[in-house]
mmCIF file of the N, C-alpha and C atoms, coordinates in Angstrom:
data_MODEL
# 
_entry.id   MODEL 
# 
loop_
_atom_site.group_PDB 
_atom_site.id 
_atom_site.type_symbol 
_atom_site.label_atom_id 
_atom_site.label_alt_id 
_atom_site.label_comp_id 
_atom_site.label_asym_id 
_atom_site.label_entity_id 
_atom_site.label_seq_id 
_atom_site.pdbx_PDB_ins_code 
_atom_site.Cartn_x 
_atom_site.Cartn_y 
_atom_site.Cartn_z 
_atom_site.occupancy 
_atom_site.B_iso_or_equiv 
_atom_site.pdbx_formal_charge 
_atom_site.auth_seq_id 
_atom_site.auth_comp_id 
_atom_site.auth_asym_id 
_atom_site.auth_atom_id 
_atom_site.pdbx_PDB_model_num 
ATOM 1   N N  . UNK A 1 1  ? -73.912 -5.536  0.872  1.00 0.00 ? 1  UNK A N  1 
ATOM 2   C CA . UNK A 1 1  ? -74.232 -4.708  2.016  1.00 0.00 ? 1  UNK A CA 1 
ATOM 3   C C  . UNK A 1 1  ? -74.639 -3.325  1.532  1.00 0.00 ? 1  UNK A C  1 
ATOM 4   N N  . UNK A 1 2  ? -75.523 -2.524  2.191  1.00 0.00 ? 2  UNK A N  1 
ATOM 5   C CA . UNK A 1 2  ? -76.238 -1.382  1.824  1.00 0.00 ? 2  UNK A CA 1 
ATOM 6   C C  . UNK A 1 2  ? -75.431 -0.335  2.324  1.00 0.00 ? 2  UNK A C  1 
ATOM 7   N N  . UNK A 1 3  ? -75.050 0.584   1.947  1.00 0.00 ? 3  UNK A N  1 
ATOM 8   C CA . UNK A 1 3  ? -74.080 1.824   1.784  1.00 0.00 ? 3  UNK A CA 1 
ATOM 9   C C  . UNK A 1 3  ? -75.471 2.634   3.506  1.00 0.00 ? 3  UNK A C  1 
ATOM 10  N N  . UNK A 1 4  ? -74.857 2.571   4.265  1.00 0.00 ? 4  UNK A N  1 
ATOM 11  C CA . UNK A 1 4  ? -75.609 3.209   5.205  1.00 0.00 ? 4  UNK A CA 1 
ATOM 12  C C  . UNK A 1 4  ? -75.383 5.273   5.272  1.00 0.00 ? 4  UNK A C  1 
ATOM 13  N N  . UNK A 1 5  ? -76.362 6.033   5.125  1.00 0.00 ? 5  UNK A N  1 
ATOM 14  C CA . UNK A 1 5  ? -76.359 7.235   5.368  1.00 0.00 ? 5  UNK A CA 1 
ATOM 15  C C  . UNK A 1 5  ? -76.456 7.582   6.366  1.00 0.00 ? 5  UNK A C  1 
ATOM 16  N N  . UNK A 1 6  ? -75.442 8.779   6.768  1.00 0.00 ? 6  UNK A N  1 
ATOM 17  C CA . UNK A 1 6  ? -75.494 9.671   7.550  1.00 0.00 ? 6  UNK A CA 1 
ATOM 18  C C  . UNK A 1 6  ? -76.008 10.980  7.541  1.00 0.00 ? 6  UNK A C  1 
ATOM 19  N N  . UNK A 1 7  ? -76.761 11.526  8.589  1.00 0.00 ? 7  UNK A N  1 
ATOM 20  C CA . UNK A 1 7  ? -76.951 12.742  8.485  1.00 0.00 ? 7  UNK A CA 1 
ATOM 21  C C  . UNK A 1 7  ? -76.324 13.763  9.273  1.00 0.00 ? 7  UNK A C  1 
ATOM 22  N N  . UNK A 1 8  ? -75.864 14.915  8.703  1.00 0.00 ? 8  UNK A N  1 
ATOM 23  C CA . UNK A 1 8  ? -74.792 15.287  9.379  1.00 0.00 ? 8  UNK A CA 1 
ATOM 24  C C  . UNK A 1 8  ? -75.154 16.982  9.724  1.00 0.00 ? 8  UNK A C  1 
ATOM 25  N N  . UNK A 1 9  ? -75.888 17.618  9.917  1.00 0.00 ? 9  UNK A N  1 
ATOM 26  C CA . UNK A 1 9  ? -75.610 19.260  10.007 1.00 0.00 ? 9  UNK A CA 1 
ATOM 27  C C  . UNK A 1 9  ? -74.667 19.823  10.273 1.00 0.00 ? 9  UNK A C  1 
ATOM 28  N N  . UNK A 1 10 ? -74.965 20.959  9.115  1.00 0.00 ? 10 UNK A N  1 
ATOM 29  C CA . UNK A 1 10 ? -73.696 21.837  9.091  1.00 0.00 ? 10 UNK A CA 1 
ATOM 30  C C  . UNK A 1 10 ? -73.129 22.700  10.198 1.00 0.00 ? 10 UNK A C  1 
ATOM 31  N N  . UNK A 1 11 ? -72.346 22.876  10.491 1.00 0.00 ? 11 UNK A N  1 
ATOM 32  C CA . UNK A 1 11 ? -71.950 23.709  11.809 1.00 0.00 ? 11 UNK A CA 1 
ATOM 33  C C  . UNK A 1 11 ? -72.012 25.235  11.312 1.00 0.00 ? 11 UNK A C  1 
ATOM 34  N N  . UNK A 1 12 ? -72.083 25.553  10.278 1.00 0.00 ? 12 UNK A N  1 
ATOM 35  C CA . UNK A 1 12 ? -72.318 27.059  10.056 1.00 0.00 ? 12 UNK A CA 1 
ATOM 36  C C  . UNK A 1 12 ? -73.585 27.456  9.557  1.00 0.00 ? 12 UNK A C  1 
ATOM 37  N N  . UNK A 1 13 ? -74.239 26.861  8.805  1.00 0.00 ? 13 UNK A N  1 
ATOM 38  C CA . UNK A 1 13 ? -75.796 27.416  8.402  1.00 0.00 ? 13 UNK A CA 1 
ATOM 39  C C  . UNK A 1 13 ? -76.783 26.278  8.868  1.00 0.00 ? 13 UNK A C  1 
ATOM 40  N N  . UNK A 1 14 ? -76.225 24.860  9.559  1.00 0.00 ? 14 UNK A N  1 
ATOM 41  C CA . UNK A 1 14 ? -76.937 24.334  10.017 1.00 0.00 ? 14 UNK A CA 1 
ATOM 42  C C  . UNK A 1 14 ? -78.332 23.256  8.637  1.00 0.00 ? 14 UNK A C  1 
ATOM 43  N N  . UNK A 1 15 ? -77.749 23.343  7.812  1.00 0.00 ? 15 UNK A N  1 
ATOM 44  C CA . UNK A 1 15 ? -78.203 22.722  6.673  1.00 0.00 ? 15 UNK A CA 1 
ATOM 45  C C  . UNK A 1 15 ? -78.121 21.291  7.254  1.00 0.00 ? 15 UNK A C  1 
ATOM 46  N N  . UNK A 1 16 ? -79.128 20.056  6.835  1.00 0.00 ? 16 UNK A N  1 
ATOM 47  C CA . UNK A 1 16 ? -78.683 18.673  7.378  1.00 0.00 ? 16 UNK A CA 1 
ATOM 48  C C  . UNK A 1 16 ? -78.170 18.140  5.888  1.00 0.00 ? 16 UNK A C  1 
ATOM 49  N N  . UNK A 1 17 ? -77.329 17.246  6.051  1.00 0.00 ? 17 UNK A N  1 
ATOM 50  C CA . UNK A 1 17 ? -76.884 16.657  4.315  1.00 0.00 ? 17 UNK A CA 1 
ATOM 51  C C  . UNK A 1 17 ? -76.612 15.294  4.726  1.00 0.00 ? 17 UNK A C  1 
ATOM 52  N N  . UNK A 1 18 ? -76.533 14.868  4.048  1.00 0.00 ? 18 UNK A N  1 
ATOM 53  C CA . UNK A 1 18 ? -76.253 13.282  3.655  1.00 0.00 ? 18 UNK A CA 1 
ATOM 54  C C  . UNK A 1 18 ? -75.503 12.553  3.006  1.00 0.00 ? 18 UNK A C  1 
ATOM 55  N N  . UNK A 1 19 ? -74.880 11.808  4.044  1.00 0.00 ? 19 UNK A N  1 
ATOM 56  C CA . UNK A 1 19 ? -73.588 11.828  3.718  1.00 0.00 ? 19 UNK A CA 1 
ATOM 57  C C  . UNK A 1 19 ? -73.458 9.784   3.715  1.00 0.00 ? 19 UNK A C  1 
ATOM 58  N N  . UNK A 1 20 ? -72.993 9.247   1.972  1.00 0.00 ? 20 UNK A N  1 
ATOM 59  C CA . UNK A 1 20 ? -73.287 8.152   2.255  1.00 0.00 ? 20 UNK A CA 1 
ATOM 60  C C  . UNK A 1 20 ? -71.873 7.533   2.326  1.00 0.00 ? 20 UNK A C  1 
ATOM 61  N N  . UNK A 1 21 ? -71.197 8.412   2.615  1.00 0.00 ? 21 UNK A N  1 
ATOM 62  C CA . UNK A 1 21 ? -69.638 7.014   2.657  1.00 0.00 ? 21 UNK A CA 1 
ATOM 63  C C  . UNK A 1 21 ? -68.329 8.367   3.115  1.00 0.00 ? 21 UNK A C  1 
ATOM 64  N N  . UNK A 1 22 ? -67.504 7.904   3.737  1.00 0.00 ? 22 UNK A N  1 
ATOM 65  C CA . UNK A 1 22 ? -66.628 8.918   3.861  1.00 0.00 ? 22 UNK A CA 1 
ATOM 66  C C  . UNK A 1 22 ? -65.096 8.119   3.265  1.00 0.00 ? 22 UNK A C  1 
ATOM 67  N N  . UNK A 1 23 ? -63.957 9.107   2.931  1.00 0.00 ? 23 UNK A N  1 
ATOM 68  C CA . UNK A 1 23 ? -62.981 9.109   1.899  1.00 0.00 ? 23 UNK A CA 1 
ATOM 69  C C  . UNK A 1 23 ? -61.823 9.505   2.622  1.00 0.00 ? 23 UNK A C  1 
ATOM 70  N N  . UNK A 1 24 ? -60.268 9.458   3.013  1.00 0.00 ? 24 UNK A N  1 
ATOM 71  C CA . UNK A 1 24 ? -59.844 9.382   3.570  1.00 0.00 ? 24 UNK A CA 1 
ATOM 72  C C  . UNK A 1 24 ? -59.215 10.640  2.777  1.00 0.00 ? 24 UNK A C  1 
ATOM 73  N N  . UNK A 1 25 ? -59.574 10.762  1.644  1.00 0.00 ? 25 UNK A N  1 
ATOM 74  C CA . UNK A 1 25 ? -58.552 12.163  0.567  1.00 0.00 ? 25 UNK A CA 1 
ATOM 75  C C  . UNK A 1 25 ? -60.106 12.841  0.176  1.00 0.00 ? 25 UNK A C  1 
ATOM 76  N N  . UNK A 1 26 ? -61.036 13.132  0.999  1.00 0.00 ? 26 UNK A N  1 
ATOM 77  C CA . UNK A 1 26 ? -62.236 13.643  0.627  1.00 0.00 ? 26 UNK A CA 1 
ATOM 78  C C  . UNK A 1 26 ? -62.749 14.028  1.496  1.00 0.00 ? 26 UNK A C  1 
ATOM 79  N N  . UNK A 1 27 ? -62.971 15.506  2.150  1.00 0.00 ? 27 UNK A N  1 
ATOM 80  C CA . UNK A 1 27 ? -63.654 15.811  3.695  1.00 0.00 ? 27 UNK A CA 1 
ATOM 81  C C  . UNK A 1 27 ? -65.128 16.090  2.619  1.00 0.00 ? 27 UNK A C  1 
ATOM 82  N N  . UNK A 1 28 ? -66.107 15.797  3.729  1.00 0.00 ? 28 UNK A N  1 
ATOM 83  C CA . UNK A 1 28 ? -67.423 16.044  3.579  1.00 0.00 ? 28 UNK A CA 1 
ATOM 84  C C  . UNK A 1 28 ? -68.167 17.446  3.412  1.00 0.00 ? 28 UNK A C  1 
ATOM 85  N N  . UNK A 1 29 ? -68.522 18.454  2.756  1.00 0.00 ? 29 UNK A N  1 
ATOM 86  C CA . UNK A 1 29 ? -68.425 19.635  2.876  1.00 0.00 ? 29 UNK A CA 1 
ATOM 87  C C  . UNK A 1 29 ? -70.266 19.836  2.666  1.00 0.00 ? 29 UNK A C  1 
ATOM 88  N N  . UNK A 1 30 ? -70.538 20.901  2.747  1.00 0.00 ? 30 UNK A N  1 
ATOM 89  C CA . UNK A 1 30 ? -72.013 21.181  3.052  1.00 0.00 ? 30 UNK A CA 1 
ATOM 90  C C  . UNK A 1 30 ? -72.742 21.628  1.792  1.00 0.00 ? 30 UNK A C  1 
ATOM 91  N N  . UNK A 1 31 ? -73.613 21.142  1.614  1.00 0.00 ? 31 UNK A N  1 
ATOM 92  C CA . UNK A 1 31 ? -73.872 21.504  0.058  1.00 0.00 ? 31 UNK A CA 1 
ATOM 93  C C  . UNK A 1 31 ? -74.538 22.831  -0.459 1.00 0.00 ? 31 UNK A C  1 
ATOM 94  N N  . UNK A 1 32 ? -74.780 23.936  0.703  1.00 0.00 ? 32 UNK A N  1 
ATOM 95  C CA . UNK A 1 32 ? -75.231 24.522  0.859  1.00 0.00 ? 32 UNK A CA 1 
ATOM 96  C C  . UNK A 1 32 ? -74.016 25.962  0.816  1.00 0.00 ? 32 UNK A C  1 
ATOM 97  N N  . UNK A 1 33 ? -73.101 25.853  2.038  1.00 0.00 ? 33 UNK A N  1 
ATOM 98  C CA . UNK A 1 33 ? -72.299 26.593  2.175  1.00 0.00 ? 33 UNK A CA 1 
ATOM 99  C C  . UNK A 1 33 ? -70.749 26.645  2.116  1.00 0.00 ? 33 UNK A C  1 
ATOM 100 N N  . UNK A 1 34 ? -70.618 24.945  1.326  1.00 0.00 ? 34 UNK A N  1 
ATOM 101 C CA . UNK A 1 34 ? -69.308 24.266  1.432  1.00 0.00 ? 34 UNK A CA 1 
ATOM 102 C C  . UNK A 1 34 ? -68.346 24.387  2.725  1.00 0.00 ? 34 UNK A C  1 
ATOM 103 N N  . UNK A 1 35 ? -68.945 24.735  3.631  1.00 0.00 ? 35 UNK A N  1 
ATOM 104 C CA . UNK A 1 35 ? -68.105 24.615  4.908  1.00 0.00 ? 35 UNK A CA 1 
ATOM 105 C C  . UNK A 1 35 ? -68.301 23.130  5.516  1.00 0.00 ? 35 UNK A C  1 
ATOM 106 N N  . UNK A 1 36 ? -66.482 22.743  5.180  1.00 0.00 ? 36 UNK A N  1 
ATOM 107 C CA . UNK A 1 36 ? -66.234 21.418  5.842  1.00 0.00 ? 36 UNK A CA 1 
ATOM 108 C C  . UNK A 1 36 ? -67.083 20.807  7.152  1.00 0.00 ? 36 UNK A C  1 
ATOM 109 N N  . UNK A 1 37 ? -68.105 19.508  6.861  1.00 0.00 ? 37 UNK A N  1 
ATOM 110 C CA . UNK A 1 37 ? -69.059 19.043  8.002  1.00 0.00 ? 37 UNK A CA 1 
ATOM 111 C C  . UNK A 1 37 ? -67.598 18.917  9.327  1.00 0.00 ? 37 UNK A C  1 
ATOM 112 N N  . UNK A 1 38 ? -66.678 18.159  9.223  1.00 0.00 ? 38 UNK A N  1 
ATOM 113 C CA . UNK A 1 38 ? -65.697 17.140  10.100 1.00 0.00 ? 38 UNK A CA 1 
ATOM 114 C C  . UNK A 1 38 ? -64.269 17.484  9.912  1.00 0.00 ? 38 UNK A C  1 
ATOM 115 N N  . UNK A 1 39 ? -63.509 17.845  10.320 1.00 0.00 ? 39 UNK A N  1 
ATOM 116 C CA . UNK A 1 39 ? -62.189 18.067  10.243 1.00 0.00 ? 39 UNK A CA 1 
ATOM 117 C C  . UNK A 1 39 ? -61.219 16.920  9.477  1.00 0.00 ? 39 UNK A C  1 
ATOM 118 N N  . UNK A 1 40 ? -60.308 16.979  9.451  1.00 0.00 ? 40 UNK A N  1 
ATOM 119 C CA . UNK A 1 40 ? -59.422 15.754  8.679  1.00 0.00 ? 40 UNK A CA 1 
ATOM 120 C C  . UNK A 1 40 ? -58.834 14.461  9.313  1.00 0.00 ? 40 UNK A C  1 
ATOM 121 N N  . UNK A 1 41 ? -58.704 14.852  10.952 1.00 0.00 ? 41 UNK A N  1 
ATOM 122 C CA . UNK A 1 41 ? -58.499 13.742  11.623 1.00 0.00 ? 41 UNK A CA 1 
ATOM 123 C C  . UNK A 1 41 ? -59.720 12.509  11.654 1.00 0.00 ? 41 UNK A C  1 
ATOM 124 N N  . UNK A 1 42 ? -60.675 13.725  12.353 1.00 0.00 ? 42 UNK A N  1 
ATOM 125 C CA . UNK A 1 42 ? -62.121 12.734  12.312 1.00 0.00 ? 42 UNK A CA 1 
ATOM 126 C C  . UNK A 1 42 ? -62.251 11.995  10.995 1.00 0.00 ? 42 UNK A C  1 
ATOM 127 N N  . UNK A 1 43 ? -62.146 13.080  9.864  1.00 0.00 ? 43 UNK A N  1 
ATOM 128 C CA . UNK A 1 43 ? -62.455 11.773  8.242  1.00 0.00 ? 43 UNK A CA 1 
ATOM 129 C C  . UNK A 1 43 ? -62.141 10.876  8.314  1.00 0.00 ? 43 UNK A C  1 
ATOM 130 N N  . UNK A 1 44 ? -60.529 11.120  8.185  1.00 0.00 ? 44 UNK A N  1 
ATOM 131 C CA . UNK A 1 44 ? -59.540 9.757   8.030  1.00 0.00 ? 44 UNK A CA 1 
ATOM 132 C C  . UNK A 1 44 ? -60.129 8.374   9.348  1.00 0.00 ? 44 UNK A C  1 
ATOM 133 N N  . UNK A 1 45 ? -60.466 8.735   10.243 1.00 0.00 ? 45 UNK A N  1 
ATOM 134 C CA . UNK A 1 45 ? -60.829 7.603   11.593 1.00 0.00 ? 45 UNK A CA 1 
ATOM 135 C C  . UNK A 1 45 ? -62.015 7.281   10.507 1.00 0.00 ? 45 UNK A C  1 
ATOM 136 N N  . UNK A 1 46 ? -62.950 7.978   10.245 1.00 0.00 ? 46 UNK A N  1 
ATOM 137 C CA . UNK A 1 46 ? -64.463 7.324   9.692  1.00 0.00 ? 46 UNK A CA 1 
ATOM 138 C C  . UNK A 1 46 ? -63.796 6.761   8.517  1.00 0.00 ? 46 UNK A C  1 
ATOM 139 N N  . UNK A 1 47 ? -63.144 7.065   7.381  1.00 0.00 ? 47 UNK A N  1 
ATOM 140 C CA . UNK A 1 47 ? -62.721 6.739   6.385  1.00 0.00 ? 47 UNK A CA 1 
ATOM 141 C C  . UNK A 1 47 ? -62.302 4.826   6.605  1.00 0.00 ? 47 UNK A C  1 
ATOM 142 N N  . UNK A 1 48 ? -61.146 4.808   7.819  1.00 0.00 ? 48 UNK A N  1 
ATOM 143 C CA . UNK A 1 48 ? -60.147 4.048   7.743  1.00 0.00 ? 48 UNK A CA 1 
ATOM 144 C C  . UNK A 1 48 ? -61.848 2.638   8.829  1.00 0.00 ? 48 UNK A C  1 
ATOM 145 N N  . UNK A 1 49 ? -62.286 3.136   9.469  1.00 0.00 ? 49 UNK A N  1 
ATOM 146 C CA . UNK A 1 49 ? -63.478 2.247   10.283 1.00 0.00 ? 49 UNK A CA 1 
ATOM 147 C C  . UNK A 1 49 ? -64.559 1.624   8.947  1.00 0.00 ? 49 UNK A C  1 
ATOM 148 N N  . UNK A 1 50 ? -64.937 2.515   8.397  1.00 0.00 ? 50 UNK A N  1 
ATOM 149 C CA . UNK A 1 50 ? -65.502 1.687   6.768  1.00 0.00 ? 50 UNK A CA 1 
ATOM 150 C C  . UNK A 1 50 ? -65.317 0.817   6.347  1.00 0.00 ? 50 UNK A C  1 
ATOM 151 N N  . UNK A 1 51 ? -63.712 0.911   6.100  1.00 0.00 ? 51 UNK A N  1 
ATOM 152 C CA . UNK A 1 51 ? -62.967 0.165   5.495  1.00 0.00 ? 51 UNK A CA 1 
ATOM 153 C C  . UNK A 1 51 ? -62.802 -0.879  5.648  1.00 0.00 ? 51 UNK A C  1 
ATOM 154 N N  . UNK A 1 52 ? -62.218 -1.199  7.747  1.00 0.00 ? 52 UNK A N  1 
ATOM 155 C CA . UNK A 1 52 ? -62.424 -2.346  7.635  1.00 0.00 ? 52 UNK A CA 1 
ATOM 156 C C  . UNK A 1 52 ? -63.457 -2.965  8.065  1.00 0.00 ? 52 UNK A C  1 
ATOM 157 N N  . UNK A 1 53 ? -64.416 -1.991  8.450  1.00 0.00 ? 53 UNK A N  1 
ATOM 158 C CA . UNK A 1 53 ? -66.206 -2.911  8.362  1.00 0.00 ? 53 UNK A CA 1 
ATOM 159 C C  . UNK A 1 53 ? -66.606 -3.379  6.623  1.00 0.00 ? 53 UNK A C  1 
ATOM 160 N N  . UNK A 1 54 ? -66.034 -2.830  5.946  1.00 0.00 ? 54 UNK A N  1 
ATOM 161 C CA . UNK A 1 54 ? -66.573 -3.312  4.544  1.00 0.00 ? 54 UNK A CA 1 
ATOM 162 C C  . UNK A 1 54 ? -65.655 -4.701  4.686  1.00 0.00 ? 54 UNK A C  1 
ATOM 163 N N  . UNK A 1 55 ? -64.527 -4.602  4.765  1.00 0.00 ? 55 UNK A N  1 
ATOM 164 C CA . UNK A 1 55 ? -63.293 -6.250  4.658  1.00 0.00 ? 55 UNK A CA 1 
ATOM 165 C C  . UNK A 1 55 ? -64.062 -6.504  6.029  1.00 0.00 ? 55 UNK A C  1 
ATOM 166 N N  . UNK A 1 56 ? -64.562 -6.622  6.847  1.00 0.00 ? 56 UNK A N  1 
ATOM 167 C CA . UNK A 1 56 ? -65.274 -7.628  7.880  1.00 0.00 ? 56 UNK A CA 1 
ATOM 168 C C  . UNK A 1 56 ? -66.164 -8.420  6.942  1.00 0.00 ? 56 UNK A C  1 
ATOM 169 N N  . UNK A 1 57 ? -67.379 -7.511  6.323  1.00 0.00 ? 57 UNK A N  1 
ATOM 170 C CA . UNK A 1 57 ? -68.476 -8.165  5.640  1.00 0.00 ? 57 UNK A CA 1 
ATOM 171 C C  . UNK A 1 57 ? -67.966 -8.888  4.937  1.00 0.00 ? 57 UNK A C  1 
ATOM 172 N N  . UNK A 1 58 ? -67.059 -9.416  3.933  1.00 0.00 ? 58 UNK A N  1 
ATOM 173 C CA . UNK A 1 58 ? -66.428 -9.612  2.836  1.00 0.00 ? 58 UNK A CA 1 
ATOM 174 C C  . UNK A 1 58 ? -65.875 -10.737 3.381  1.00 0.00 ? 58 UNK A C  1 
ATOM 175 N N  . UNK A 1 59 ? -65.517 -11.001 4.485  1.00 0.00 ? 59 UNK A N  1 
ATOM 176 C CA . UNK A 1 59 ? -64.746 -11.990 4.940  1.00 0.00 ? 59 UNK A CA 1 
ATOM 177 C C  . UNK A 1 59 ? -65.853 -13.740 4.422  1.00 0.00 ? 59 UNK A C  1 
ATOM 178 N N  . UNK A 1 60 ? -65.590 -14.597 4.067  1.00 0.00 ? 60 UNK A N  1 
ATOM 179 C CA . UNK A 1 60 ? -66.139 -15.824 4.018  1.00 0.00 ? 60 UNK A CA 1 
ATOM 180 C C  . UNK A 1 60 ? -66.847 -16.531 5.489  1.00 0.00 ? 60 UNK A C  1 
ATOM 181 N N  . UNK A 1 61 ? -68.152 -16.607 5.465  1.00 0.00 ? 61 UNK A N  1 
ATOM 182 C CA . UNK A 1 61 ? -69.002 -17.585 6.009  1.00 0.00 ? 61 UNK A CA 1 
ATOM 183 C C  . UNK A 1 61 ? -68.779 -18.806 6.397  1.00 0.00 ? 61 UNK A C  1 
ATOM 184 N N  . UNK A 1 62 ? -68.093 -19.499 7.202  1.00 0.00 ? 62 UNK A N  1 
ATOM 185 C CA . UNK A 1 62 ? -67.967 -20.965 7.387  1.00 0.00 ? 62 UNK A CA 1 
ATOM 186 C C  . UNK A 1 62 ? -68.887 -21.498 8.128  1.00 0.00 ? 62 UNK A C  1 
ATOM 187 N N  . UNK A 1 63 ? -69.992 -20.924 8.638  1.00 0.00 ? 63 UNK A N  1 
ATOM 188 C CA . UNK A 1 63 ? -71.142 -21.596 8.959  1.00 0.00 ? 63 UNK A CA 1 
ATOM 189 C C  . UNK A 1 63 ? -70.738 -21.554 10.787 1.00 0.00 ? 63 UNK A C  1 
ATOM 190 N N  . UNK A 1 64 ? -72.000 -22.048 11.387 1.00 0.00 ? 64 UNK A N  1 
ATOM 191 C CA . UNK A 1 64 ? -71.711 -22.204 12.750 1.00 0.00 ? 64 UNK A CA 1 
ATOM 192 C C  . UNK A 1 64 ? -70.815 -22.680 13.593 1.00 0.00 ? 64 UNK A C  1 
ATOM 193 N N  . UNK A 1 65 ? -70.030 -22.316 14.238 1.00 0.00 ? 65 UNK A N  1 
ATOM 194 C CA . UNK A 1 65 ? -68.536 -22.826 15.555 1.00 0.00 ? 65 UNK A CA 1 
ATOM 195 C C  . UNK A 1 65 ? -69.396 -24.289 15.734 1.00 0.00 ? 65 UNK A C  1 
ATOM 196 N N  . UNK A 1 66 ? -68.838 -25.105 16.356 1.00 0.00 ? 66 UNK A N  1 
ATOM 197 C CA . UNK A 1 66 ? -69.189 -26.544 17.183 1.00 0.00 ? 66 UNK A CA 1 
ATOM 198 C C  . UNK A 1 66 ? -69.684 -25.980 18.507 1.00 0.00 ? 66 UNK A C  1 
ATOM 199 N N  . UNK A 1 67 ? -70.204 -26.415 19.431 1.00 0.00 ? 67 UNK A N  1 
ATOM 200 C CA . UNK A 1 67 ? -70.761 -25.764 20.587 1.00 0.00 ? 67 UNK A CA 1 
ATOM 201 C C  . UNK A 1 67 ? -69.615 -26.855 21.301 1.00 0.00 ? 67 UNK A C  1 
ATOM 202 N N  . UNK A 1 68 ? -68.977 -26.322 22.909 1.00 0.00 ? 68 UNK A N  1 
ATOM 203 C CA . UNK A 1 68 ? -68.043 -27.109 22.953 1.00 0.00 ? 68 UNK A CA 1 
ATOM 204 C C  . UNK A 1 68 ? -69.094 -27.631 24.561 1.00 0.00 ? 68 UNK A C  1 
# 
């Protein structure tokens, strides 16, 4: 599966950055003015939703249900 980007502007100089994965011990910061894009609650929710969309993908294929 392809690492999907976000684009995120900065709330203080308004810089757009790109942001390809978020970290639950890693806030997103601006590359411009290092002022944090997202607070720590929001990370951790994007962090912990990744996560288990990555273990969704990952899960095994058994092919089509029976139609009942």
């Amino acid at each position: 599966m392809d690492k999907e980007i976000f684009i995120m502007a900065c709330p203080n100089c308004g810089v757009k950055n790109r942001i390809k994965s978020f970290s639950a011990d890693r806030l997103p910061v601006c590359a411009k003015c290092r002022t944090p894009l997202i607070d720590e609650d929001k990370n951790e929710v994007h962090a912990k939703f990744a996560k288990n969309l990555e273990d969704f993908y990952n899960l095994p294929d058994f092919g089509e249900r029976p139609q009942n």
